[in-house]
C-alpha positions in Angstrom: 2.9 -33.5 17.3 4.2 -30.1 18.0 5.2 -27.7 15.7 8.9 -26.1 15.4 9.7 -22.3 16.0 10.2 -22.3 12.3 7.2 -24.4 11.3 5.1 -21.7 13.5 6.8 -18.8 12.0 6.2 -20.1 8.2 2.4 -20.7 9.3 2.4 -17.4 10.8 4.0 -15.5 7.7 1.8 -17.8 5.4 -1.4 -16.0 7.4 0.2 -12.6 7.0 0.5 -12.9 3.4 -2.7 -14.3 2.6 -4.5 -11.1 5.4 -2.7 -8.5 2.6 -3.6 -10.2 0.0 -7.5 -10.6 1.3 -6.7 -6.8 2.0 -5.6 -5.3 -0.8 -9.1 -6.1 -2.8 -11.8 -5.3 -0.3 -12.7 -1.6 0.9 -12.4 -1.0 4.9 -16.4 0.0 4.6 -19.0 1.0 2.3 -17.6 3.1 -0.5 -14.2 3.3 0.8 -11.0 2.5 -0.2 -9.1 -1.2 -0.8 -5.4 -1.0 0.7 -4.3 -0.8 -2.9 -6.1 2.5 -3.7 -4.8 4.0 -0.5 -1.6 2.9 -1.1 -1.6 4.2 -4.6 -3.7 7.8 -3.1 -0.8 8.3 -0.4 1.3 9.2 -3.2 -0.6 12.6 -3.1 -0.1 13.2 0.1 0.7 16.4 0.3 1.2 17.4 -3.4 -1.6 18.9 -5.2 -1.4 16.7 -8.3 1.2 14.0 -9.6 1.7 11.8 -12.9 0.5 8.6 -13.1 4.2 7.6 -12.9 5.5 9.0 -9.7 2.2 7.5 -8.2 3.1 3.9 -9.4 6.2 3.9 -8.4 5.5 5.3 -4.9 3.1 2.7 -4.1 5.3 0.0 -5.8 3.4 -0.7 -8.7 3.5 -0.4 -12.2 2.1 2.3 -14.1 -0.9 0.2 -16.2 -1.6 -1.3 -12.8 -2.2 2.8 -11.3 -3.9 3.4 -14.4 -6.6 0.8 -13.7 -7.1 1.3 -10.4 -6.7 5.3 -10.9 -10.2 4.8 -13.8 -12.2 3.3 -11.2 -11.3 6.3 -8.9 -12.1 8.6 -11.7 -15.3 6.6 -11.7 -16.2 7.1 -8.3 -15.3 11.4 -8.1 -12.4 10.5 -6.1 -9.3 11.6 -8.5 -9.7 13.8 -11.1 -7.3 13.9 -14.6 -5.9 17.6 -15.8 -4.0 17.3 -18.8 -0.9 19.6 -18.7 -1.2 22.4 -20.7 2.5 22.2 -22.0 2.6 18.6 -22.8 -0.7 17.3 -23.4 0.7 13.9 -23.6 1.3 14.0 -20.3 -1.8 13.9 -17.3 -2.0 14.7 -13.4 -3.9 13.1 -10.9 -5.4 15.3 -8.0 -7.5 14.2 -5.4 -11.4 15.5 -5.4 -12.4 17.4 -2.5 -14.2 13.8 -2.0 -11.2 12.1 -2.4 -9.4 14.1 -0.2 -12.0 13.6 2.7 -12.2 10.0 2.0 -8.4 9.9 2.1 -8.3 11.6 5.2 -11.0 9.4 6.8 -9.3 6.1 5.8 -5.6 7.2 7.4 -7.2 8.1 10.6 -9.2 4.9 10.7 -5.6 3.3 9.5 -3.5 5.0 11.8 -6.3 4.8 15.3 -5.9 0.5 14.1 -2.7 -0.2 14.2 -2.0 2.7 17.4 -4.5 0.4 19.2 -2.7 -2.9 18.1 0.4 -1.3 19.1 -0.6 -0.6 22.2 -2.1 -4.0 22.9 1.3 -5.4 22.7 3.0 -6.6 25.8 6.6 -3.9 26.1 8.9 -6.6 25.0 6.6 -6.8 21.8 6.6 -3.5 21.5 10.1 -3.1 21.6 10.7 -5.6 19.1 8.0 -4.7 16.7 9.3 -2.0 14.6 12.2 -3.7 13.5 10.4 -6.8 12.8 7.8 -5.0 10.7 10.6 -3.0 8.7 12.6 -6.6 8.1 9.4 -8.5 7.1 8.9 -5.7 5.0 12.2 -6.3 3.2 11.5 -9.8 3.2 8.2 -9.7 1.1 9.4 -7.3 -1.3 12.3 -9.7 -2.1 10.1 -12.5 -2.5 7.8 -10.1 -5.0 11.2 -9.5 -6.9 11.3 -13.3 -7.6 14.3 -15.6 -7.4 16.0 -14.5 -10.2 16.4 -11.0 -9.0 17.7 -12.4 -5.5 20.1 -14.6 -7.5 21.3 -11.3 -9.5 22.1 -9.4 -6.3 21.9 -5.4 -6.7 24.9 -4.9 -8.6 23.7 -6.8 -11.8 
């Protein structure tokens, strides 16, 4: 029996999920990084240190979640701590000169996969992709928020 348009496009976002998910745990190659240690390093993009804090919350995380994944960076001489000299409760996070070439390396592999996906798309994909991308984006992170923050709406 065949499937409906929505049947397909529930398989199809079921795949999706379960690719990011697969993803976010395992490094691109030996000794690099997992999608959630790049997304949590992008935060440093172009900054020469941050708190743990602005780096969660760039990457959408919380902070005890950065924290972990930041001690097995630490671990590996890829981010480095500094305590501030004003506040010593308070620590930044700067890439290594490892890191930063290991960062580097990983967005250009990144960025060289999905230009070559891109432009294996037929034009009337390509035309439609961005949008799609930016809406299934909204989509997932309003299923992360759960149903009770959906039911709430923004204003509450």
């Amino acid at each position: 029996m065949k499937r409906s348009g929505t049947e397909n496009f529930l398989a199809g976002f079921d795949a999706l999920a379960q690719a990011v998910r697969r993803a976010r745990g395992s490094s691109s190659a030996d000794g690099g990084l997992t999608l959630s240690q790049y997304g949590l390093l992008e935060g440093l993009t172009g900054r020469r240190a941050a708190r743990v804090q602005e780096l969660a919350a760039a990457a959408g995380i919380s902070a005890s979640t950065a924290t972990r994944i930041l001690d097995a960076l630490e671990r590996r001489g890829i981010v480095r701590r500094t305590r501030s000299r004003e506040d010593r409760r308070a620590v930044s996070i700067s890439l290594t000169e490892r890191g930063d070439e290991l960062l580097q390396a990983e967005r250009e592999w990144l960025r060289g996969r999905q230009r070559e996906f891109y432009a294996s798309l037929p034009a009337a994909e390509k035309e439609l992709a961005p949008d799609l991308l930016v809406r299934l984006a909204a989509l997932i992170d309003e299923i992360a928020a759960g149903p009770d923050e959906v039911a709430a709406g923004p204003d509450e």
